[in-house]
Kinemage of the C-alpha trace (Angstrom):
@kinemage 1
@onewidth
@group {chain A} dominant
@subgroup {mainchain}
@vectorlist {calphas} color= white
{ca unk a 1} P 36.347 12.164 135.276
{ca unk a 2} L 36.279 14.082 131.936
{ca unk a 3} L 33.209 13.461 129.506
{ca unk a 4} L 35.199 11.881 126.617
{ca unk a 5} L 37.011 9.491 129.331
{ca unk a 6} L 33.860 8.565 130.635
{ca unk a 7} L 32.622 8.126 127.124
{ca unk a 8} L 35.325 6.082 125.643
{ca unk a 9} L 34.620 3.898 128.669
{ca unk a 10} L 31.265 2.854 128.350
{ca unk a 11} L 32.298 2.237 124.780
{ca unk a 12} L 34.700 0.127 125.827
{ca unk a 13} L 32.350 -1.927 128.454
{ca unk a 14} L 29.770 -2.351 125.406
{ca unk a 15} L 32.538 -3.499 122.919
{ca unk a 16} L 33.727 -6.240 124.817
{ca unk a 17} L 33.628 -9.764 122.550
{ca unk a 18} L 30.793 -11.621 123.203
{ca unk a 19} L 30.061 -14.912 121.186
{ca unk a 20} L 26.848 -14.834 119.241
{ca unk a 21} L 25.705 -17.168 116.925
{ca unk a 22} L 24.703 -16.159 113.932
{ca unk a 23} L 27.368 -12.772 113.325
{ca unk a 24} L 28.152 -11.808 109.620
{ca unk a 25} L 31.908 -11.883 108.859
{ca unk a 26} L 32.378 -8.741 106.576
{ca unk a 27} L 29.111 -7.325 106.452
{ca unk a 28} L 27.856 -4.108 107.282
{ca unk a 29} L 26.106 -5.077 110.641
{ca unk a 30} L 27.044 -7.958 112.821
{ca unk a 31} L 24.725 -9.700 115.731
{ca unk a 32} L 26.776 -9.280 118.722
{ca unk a 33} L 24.243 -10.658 121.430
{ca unk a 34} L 20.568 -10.593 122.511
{ca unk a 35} L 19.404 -9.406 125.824
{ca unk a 36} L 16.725 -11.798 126.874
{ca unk a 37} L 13.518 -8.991 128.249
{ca unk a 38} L 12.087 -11.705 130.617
{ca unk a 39} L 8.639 -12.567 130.639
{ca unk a 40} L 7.584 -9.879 128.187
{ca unk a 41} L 4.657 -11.077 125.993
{ca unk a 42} L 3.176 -9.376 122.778
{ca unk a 43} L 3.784 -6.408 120.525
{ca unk a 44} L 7.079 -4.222 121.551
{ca unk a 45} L 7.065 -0.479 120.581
{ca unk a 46} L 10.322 2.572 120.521
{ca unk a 47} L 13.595 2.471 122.719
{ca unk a 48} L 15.577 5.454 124.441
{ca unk a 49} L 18.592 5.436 125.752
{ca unk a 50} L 20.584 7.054 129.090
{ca unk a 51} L 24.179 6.914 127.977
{ca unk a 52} L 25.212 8.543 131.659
{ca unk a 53} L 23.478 5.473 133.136
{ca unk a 54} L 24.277 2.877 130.463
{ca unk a 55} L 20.688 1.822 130.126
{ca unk a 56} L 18.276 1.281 127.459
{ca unk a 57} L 14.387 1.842 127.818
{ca unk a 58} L 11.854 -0.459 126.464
{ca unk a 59} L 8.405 0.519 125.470
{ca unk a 60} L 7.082 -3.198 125.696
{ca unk a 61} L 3.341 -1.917 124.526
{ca unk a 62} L 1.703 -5.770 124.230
{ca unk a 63} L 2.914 -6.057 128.114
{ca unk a 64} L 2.028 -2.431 129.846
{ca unk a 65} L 5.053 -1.756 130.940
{ca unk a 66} L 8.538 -0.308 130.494
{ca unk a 67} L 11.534 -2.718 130.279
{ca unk a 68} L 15.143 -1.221 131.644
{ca unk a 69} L 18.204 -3.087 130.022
{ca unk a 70} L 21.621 -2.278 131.903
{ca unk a 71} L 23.784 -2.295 128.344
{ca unk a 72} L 27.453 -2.612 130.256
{ca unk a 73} L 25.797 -5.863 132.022
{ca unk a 74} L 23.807 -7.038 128.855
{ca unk a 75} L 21.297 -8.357 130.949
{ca unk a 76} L 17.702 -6.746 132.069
{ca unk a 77} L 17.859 -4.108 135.203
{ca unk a 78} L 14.074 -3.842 136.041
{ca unk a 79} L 10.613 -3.921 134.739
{ca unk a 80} L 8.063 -1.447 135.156
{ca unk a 81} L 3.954 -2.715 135.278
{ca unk a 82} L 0.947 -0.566 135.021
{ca unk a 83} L 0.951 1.256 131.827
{ca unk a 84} L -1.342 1.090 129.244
{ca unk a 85} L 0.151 0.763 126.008
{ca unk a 86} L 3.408 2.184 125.925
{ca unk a 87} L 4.418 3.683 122.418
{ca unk a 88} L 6.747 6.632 122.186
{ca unk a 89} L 9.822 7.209 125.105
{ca unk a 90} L 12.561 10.078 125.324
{ca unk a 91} L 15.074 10.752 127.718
{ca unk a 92} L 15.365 13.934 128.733
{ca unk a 93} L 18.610 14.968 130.139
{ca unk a 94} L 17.909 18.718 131.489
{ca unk a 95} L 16.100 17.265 134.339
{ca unk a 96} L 17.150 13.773 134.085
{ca unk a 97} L 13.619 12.369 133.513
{ca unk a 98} L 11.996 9.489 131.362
{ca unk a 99} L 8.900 10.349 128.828
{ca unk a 100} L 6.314 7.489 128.189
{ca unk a 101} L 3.529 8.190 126.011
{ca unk a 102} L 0.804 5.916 126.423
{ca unk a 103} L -1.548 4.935 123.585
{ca unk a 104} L -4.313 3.205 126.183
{ca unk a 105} L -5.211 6.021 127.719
{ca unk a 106} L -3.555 9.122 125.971
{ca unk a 107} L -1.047 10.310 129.084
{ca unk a 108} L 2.510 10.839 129.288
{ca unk a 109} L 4.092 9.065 132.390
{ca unk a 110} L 7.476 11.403 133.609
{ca unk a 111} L 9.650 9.175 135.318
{ca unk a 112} L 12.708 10.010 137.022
{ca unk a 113} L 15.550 7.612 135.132
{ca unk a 114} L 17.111 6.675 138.313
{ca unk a 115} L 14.399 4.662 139.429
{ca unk a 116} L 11.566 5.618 137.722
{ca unk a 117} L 9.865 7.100 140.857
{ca unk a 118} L 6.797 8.771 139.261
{ca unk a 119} L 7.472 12.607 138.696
{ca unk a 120} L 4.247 13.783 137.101
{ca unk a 121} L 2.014 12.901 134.865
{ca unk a 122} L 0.401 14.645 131.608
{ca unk a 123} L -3.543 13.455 130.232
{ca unk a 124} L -3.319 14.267 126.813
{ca unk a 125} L -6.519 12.342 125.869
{ca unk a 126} L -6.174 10.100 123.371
{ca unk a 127} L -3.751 7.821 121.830
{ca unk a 128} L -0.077 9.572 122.956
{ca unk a 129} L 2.337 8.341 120.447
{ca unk a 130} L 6.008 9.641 119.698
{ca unk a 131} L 8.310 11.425 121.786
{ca unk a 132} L 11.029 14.022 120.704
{ca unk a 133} L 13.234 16.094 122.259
{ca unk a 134} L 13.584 19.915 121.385
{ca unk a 135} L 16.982 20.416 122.877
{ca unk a 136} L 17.568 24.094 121.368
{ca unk a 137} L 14.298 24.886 122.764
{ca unk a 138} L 14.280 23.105 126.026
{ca unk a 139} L 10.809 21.370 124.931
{ca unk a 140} L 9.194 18.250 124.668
{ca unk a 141} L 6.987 17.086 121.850
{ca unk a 142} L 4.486 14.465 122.058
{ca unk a 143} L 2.395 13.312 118.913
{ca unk a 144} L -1.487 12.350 119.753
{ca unk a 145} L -4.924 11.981 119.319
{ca unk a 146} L -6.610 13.200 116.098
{ca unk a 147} L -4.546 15.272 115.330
{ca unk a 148} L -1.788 17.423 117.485
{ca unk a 149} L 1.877 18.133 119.188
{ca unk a 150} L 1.355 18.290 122.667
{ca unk a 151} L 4.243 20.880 123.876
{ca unk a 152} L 5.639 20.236 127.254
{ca unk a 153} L 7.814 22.478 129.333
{ca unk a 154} L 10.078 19.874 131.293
{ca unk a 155} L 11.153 22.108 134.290
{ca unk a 156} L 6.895 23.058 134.904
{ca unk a 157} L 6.217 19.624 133.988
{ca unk a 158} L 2.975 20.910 132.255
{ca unk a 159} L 1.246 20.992 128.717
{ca unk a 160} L 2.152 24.589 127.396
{ca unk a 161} L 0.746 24.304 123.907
{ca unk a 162} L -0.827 22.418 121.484
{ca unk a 163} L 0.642 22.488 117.651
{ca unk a 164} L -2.313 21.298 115.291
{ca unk a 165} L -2.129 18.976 112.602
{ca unk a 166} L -4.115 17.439 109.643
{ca unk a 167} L -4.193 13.875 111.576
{ca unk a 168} L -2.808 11.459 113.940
{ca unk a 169} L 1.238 12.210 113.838
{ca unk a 170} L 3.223 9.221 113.795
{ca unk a 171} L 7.429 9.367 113.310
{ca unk a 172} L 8.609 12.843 113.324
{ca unk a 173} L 11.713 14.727 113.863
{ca unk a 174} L 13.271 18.382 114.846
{ca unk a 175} L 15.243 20.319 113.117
{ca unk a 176} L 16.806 22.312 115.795
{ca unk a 177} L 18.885 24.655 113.530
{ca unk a 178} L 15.791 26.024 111.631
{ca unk a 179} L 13.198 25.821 114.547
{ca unk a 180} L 10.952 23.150 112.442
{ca unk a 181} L 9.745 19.717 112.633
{ca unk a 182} L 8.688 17.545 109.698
{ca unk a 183} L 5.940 15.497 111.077
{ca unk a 184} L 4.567 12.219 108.936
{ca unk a 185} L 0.302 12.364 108.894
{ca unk a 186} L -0.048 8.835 107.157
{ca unk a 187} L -3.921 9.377 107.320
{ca unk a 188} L -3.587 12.615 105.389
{ca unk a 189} L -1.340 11.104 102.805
{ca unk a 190} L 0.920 14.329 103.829
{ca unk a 191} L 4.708 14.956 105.580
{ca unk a 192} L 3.735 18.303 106.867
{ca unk a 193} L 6.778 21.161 107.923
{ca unk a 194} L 5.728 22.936 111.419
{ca unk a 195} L 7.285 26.362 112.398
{ca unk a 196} L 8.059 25.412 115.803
{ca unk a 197} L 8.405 29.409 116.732
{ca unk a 198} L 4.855 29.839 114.967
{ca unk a 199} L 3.430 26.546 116.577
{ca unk a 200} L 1.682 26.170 113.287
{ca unk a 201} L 2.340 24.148 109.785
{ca unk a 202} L 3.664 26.133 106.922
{ca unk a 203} L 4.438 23.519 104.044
{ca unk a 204} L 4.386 19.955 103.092
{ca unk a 205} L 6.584 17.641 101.201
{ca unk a 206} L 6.127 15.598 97.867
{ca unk a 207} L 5.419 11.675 99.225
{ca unk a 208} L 5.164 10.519 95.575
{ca unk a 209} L 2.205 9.434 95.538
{ca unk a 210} L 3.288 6.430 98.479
{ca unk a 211} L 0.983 5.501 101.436
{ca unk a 212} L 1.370 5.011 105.044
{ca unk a 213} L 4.120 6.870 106.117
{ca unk a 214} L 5.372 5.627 109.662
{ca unk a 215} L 9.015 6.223 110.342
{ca unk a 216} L 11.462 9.182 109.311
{ca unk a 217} L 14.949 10.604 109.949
{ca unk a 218} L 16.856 13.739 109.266
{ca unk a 219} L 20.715 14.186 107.947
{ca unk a 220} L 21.404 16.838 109.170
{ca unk a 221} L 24.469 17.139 107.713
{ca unk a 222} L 23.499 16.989 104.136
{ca unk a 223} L 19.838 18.913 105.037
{ca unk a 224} L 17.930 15.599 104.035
{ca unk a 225} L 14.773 13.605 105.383
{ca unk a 226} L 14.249 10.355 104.793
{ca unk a 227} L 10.827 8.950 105.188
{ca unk a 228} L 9.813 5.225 105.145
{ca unk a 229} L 6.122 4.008 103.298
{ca unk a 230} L 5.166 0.798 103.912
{ca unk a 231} L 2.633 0.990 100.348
{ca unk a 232} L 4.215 0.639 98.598
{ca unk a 233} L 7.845 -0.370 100.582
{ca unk a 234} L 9.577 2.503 99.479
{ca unk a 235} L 12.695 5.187 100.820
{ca unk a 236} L 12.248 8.709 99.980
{ca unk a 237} L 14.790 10.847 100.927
{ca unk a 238} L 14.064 14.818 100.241
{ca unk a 239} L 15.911 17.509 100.595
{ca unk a 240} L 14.519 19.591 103.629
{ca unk a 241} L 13.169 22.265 101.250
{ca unk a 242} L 10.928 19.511 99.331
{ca unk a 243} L 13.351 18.425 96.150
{ca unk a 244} L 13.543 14.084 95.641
{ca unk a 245} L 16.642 12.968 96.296
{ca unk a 246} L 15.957 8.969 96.005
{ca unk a 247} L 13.154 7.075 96.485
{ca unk a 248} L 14.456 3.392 96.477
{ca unk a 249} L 12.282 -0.126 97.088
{ca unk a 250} L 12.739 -1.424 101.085
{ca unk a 251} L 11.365 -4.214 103.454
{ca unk a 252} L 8.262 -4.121 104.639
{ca unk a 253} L 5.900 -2.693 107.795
{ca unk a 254} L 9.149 -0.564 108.857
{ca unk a 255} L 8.354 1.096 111.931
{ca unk a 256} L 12.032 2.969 112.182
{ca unk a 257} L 14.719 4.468 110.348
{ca unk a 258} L 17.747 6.093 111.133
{ca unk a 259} L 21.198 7.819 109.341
{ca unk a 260} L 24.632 6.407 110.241
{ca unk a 261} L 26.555 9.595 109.538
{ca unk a 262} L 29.937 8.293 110.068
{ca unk a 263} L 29.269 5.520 107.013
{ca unk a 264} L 26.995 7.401 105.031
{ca unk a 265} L 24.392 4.447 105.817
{ca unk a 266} L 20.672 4.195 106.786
{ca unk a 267} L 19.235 1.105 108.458
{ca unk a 268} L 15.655 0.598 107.963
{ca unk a 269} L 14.280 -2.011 110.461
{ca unk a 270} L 10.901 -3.665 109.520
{ca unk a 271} L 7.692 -6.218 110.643
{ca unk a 272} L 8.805 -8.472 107.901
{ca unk a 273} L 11.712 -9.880 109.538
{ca unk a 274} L 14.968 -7.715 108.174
{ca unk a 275} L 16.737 -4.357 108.941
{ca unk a 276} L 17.873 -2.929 105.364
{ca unk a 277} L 21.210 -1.177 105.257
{ca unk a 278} L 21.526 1.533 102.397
{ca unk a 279} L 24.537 3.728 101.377
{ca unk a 280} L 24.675 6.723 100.588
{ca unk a 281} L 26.669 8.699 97.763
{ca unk a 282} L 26.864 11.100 95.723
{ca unk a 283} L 23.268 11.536 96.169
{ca unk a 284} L 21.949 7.948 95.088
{ca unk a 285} L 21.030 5.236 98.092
{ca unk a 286} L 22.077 1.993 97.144
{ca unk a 287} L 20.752 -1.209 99.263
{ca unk a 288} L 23.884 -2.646 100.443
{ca unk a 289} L 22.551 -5.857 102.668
{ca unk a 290} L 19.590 -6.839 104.007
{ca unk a 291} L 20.032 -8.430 107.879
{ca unk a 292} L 17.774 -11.191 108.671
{ca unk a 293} L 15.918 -9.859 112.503
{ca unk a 294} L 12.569 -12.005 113.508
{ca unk a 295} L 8.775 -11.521 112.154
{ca unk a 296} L 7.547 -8.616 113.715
{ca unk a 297} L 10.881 -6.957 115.138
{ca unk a 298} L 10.215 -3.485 113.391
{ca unk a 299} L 11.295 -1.319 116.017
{ca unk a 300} L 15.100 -0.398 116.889
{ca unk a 301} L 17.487 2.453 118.143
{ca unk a 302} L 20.883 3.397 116.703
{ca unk a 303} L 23.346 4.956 119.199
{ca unk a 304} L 26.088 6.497 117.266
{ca unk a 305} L 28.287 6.884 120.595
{ca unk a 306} L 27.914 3.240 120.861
{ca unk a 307} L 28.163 2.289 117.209
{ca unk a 308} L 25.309 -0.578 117.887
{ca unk a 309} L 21.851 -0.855 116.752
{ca unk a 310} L 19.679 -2.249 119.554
{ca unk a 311} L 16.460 -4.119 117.830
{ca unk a 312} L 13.429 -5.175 119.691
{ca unk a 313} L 12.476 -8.862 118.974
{ca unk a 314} L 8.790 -9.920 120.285
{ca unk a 315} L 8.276 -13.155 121.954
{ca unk a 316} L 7.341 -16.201 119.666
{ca unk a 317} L 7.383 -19.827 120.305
{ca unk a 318} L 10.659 -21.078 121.220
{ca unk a 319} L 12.283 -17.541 121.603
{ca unk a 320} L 11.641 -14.831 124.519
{ca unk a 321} L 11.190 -10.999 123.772
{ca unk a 322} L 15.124 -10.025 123.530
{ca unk a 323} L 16.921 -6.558 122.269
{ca unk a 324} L 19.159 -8.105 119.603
{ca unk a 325} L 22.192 -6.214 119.693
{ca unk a 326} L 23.816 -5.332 116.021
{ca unk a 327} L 27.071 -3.666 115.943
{ca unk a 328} L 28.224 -1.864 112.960
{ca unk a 329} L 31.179 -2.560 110.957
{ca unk a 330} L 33.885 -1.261 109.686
C-alpha cells in the first residue's frame, strides 16, 4: 500500500466521532476523548509518537515506566516497569527503535518499538533529559547532566561525542537545514546556538531579561524560535539569527510548545491547568483561546499528520492519569 494511502488511513481511524464531554463548538481546539493510562500514579513527563504503528509513548516519570497508547484503539497497549525517572523519548525511525532518557540514573534505555525488547543501553551519568532527532545527520541528541549533548550514533548504538554547554539543557530543537541546534540553559539565563558540524556553541539569543526557560519550538518556515519562560509567563519568538519578533504574556509552568504550521498557531501547554493557543500574523502573536486541561498537565505532543494534540493529564482524586486528546479545528 502506498505511503499517502496508508496515511490518509490512520487519519481516518483517529478521526472517527467519539462523544466527549466537555468539546468546544467553534473554538480552535476541541476535546475529542481521553485515554485512561491505567494505574499510573504521579508526575508524567514528554510523548513520542510511531505513526507506522499508530502508537503513542508515554514517559510516565512519577511511575518508572513507559506507557504505550494504541491511538486507532484509543485505549492503552502496554506498560513498561523498571525505569527510573523517565523524562525525554524519541522515536527513531532509521532503525525503528525507542529513546528513553532517564533522569534517576542518567542512561538512555533503546528499545525496539515493536515490543520494546531491550536493544542497548547508554550510561550517560547524570540526569538524561530531552531527546531529539537529527534526521539530516542520522544522530541522536540527548540533553544531561551539568552541562552537555550526548551524541549517539543509532546504527553503533554508542555515545560518539559529547557537545558542551554552559548548564543543564532542557527543551531544545534542530535545525536540520543549517546544521544547528538552539538549546535553552535556564540555569545560565542563556538560549545558546550549537554548530552541530563544530560540536561546539557559537552564539546566544536575547531572552529579555525572562527566567527559566523550559520549552521551545522552531518555524521553520518563517526561520523563527519560540521559547517559553515560566518568570515571568512570557512567549518570545526570535528570529533564528537573534532579532524579537514578539514576546507576549502566557500560562504558567509550561513545559511544551509547539507551531501549527497549517493555522499559523502555537499551543503552549502548562502546570497551571490550560494549553494557550496563539496566532500568528503578520509578525504579531495574538492569544486566541485559552483551553482549560487539569493542574499539572504541562506536557503534550502535536502530530500535524494527525491534526490532534495529545496532552498528558496526571492522576488526582477522582480522575486517573489519561492522554486527553484535543483535535484542532478548522
Amino acid at each position: 500500500m502506498r505511503k499517502s494511502v496508508r496515511a490518509l488511513l490512520f487519519a481516518a481511524a483517529v478521526m472517527l466521532p467519539i462523544a466527549a464531554a466537555g468539546q468546544t463548538a467553534g473554538g480552535p481546539l476541541a476535546l475529542d476523548t481521553k485515554i485512561p493510562l491505567g494505574a499510573v500514579s504521579g508526575r508524567i513527563d514528554h510523548l513520542a509518537v510511531d505513526l507506522k504503528r499508530q502508537q503513542l509513548f508515554v514517559a510516565e516519570l512519577g511511575n518508572d515506566s513507559l506507557g504505550v497508547v494504541n491511538l486507532a484503539a484509543r485505549k492503552m497497549r502496554s506498560t513498561m516497569p523498571g525505569l527510573k525517572e523517565p523524562q525525554g523519548i524519541a522515536y527513531e525511525a532509521s532503525t525503528d527503535t525507542v529513546y528513553v532518557a532517564n533522569a534517576g540514573d542518567g542512561s538512555v534505555r533503546l528499545l525496539w518499538a515493536e515490543d520494546l525488547t531491550s536493544k542497548g543501553r547508554i550510561d550517560l551519568g547524570e540526569d538524561a533529559d530531552n531527546v531529539r532527532i537529527d534526521a539530516a545527520r542520522n544522530r541522536v541528541l540527548v540533553g544531561y547532566g551539568k552541562g552537555a549533548l550526548a551524541v549517539i550514533d543509532p546504527k553503533s548504538r554508542a555515545k560518539i561525542a559529547d557537545i558542551p554547554l554552559k548548564a543543564h539543557p532542557e527543551g531544545f530543537q534542530i535545525d536540520e537545514s543549517a546544521a544547528r541546534a538552539f538549546v535553552n540553559l535556564p540555569d545560565a539565563g542563556q538560549i545558546a546556538v550549537v554548530d552541530l558540524e563544530k560540536g561546539q556553541v557559537t552564539a546566544a539569543l536575547p531572552t529579555q531579561g525572562h527566567r527559566a526557560n523550559f520549552p521551545m519550538a522552531l518555524d521553520r518556515e518563517a526561520q523563527r524560535v519560540l521559547v517559553v519562560f515560566r518568570s515571568p509567563p512570557r512567549l518570545l519568538v526570535l528570529a533564528m539569527e537573534g532579532a524579537v519578533v514578539a514576546d507576549v504574556d502566557t500560562c504558567g509552568d509550561a513545559d511544551d510548545v509547539f507551531v501549527d504550521a497549517k493555522r499559523r498557531r502555537v499551543y503552549v501547554s502548562c502546570g497551571a491547568g490550560v494549553v494557550d493557543v496563539f496566532e500568528e500574523g503578520a509578525g504579531t502573536y495574538q492569544r486566541i483561546d485559552r483551553i482549560p486541561t487539569a493542574s499539572g498537565a504541562r506536557t503534550s505532543l502535536f502530530i500535524p499528520e494527525l491534526d490532534r494534540l495529545f496532552v498528558a493529564v496526571r492522576a488526582s482524586s477522582g480522575e486517573p492519569a489519561a492522554i486527553w486528546v484535543f483535535r484542532t479545528a478548522p
